[in-house]
Backbone as ProteinMPNN parsed JSONL, in Angstrom:
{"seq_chain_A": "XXXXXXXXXXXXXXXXXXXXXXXXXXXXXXXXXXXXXXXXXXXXXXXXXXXXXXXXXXXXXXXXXXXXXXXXXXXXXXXXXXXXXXXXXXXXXX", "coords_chain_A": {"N_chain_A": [[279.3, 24.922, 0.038], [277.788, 21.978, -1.431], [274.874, 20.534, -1.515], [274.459, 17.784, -1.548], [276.558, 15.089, -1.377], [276.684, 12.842, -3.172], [277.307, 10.329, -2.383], [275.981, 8.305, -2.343], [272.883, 6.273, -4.084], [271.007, 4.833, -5.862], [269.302, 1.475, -7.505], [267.549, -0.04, -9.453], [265.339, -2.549, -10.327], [263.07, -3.86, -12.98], [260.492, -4.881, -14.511], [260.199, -6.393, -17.652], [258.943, -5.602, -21.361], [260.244, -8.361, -22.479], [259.929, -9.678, -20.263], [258.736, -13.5, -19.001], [257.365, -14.286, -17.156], [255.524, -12.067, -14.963], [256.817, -9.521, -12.34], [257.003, -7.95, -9.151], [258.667, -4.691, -9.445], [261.817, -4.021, -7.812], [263.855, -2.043, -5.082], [267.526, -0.977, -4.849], [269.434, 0.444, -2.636], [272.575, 1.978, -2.653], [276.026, 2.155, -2.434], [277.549, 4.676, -4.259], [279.666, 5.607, -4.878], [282.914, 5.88, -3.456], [286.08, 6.963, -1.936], [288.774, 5.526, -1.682], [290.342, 2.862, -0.068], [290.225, 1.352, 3.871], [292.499, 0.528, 5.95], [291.866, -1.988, 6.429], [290.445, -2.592, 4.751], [287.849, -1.52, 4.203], [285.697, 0.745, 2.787], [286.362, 4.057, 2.008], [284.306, 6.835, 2.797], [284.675, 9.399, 2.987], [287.205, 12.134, 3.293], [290.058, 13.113, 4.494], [289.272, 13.837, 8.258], [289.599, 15.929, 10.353], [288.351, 17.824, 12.253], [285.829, 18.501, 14.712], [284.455, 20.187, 14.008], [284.037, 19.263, 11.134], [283.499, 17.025, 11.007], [280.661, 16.895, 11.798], [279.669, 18.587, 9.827], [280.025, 16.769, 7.372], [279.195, 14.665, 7.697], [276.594, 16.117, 8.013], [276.301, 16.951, 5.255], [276.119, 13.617, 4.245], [273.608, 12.539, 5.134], [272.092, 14.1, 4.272], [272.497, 13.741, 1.536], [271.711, 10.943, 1.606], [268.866, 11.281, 2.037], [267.961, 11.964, -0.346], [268.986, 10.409, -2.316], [267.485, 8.187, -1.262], [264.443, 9.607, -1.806], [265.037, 10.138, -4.069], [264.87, 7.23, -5.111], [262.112, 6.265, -4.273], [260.413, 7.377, -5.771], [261.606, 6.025, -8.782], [260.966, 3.504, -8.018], [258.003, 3.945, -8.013], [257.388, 4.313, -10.479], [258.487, 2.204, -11.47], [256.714, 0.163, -11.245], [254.453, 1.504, -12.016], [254.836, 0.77, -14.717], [255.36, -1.565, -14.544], [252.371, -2.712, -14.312], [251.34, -1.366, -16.67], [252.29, -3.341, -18.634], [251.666, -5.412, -17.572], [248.548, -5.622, -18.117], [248.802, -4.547, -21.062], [249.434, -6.969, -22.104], [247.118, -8.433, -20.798], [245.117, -8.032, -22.148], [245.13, -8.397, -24.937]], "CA_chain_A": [[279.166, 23.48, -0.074], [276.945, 21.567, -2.219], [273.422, 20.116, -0.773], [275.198, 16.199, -1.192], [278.267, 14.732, -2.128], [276.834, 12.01, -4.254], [278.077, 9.169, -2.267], [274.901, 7.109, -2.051], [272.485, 6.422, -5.04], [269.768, 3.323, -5.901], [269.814, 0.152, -8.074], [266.194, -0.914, -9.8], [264.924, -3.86, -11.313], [262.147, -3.81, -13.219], [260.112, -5.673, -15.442], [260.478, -5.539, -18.887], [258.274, -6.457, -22.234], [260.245, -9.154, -22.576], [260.096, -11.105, -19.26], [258.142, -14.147, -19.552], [256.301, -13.765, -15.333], [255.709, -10.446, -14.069], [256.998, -9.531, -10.681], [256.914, -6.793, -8.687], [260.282, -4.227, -9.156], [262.145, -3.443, -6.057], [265.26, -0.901, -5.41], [268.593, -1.563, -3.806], [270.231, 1.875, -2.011], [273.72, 1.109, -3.359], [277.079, 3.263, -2.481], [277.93, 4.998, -5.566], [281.13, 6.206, -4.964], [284.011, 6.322, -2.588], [287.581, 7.618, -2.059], [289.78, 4.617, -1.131], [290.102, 1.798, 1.507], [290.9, 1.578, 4.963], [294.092, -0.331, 5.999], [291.298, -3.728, 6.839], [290.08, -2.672, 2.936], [286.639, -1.175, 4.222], [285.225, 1.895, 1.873], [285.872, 4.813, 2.625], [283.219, 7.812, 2.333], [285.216, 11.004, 3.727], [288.723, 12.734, 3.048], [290.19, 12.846, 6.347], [288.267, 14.846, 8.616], [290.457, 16.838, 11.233], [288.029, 18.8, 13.77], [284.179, 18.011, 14.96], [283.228, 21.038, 12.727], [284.462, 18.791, 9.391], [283.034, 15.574, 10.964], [279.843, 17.584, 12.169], [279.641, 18.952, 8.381], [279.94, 15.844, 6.718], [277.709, 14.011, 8.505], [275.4, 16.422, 7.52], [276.256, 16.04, 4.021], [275.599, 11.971, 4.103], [272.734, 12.006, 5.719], [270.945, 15.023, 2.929], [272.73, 12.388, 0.503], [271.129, 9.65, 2.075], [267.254, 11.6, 1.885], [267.708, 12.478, -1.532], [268.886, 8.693, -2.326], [265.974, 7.96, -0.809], [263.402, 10.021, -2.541], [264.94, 9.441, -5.863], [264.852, 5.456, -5.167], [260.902, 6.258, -3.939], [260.057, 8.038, -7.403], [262.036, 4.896, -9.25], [260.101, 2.364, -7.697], [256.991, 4.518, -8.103], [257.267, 4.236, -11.975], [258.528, 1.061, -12.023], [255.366, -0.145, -10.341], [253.231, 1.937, -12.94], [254.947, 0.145, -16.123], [254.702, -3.5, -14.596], [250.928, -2.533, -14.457], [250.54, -0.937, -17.909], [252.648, -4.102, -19.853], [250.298, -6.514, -17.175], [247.416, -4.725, -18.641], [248.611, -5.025, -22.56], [249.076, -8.69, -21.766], [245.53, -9.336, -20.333], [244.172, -7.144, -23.356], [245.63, -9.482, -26.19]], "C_chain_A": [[277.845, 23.119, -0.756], [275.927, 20.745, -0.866], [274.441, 18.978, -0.288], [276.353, 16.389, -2.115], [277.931, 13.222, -2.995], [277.549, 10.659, -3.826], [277.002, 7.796, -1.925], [273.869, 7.531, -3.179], [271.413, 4.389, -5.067], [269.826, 2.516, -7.278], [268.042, 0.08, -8.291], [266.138, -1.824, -10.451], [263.355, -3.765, -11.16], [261.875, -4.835, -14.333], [260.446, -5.556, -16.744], [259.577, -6.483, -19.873], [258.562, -8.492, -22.41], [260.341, -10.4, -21.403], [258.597, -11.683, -19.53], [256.951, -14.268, -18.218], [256.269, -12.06, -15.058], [256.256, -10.552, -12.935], [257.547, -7.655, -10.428], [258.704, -6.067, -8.929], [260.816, -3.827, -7.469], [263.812, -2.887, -6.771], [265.916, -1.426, -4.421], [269.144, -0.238, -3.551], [271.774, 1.169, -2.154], [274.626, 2.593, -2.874], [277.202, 3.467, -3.504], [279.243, 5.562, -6.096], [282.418, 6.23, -3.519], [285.117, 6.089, -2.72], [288.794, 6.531, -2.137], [289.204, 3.434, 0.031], [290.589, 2.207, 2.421], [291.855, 1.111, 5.265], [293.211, -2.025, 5.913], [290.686, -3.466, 5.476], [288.466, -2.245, 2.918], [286.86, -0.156, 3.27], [285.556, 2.735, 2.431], [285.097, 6.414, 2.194], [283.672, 8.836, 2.573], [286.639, 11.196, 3.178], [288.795, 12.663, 4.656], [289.862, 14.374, 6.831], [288.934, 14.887, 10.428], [289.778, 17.253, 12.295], [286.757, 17.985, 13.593], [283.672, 18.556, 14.054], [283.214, 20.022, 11.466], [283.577, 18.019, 9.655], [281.163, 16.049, 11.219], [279.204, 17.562, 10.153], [279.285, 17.658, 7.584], [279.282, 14.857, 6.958], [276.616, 14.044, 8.149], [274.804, 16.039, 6.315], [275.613, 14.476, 3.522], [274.201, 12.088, 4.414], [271.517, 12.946, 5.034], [271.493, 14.351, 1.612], [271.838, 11.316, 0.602], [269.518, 10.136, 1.835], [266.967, 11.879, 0.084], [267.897, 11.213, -2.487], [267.302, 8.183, -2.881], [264.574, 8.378, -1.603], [263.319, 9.798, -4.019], [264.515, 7.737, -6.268], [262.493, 5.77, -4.933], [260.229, 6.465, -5.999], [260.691, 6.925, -8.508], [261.063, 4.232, -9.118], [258.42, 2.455, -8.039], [256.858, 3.641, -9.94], [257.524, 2.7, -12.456], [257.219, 0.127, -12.075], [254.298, 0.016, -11.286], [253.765, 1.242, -14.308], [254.784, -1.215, -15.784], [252.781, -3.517, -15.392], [250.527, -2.452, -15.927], [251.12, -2.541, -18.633], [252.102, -5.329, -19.129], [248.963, -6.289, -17.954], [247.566, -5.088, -19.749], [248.406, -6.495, -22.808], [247.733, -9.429, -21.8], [245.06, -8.901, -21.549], [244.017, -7.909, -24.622], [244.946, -10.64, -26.076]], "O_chain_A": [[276.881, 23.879, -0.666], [276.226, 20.499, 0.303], [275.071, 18.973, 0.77], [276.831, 17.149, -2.957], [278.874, 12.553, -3.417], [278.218, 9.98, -4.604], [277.237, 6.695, -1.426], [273.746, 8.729, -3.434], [271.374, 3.334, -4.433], [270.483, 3.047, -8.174], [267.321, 0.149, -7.296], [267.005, -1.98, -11.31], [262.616, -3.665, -10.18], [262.731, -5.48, -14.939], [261.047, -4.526, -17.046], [259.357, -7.668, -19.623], [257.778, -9.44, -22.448], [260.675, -11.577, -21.539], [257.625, -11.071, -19.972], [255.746, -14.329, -18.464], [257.141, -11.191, -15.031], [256.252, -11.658, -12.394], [258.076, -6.736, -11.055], [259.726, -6.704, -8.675], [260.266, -3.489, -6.421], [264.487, -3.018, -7.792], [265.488, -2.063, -3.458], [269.362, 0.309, -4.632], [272.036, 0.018, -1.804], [274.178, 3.74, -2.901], [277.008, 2.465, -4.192], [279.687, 5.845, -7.209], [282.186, 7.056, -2.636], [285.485, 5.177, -3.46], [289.798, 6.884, -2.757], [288.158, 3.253, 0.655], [291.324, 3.194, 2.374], [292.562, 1.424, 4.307], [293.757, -3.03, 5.458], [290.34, -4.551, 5.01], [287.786, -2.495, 1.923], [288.001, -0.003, 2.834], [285.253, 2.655, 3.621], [285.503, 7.004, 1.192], [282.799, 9.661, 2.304], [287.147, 10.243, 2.586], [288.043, 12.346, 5.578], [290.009, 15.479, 6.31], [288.743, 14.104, 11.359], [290.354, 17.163, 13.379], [286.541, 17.119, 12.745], [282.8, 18.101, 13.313], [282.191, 20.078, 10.784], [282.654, 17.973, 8.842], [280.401, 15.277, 10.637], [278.549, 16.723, 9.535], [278.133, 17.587, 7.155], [278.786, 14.205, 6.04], [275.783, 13.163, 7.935], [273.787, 15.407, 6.029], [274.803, 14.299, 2.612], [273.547, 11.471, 3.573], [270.318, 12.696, 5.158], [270.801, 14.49, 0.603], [271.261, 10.857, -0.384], [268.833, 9.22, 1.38], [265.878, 11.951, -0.485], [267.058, 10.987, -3.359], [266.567, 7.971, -3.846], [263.751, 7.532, -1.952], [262.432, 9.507, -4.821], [264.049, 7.239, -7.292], [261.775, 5.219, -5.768], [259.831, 5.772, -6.935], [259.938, 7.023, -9.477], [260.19, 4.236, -9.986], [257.693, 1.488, -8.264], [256.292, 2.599, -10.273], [257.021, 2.12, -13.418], [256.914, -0.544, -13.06], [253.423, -0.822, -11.503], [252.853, 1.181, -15.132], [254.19, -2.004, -16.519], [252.251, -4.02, -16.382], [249.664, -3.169, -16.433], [250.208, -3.031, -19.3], [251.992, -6.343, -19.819], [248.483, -7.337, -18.384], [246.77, -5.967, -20.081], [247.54, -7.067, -23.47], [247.327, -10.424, -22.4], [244.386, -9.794, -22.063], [242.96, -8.03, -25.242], [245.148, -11.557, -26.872]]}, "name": "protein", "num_of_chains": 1, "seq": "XXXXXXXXXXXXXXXXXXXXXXXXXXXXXXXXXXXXXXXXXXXXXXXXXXXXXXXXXXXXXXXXXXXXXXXXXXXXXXXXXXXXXXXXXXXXXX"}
């Protein structure tokens, strides 16, 4: 089995040359994928999962999905953070 299954992933907004205010970027943790609905039309994130071991397992899966999410959304936001700064910076410079 693979580390994750790729079912959670992040959303940025960042500044860009051409906005006319700066503002800080921020990240949204966003589902990125799943299988079908439920019968009430919720998402759903699993194949059907038969014993404790599967549900056990997959669990695990989400939740080393969910840290890796996470760290990639950290490292996003990181950078986004450092280009507001540098095209605040060319701004004041002009």
């Amino acid at each position: 089995m693979s580390k994750t299954i790729g079912r959670f992933g992040h959303e940025v907004t960042k500044m860009t040359k051409d906005d006319r205010l700066p503002f800080d970027p921020y990240v949204m943790l966003c589902l990125q994928s799943y299988g079908g609905t439920t019968r009430d039309r919720a998402p759903t994130i699993s194949a059907h999962l038969m014993s404790e071991d599967e549900i056990d397992s997959y669990v695990s899966q989400l939740k080393a999905d969910l840290d890796t999410a996470g760290a990639s959304a950290k490292r996003a936001l990181k950078a986004a953070k450092e280009q507001t700064q540098r095209i605040v910076s060319e701004r004041g410079a002009k």
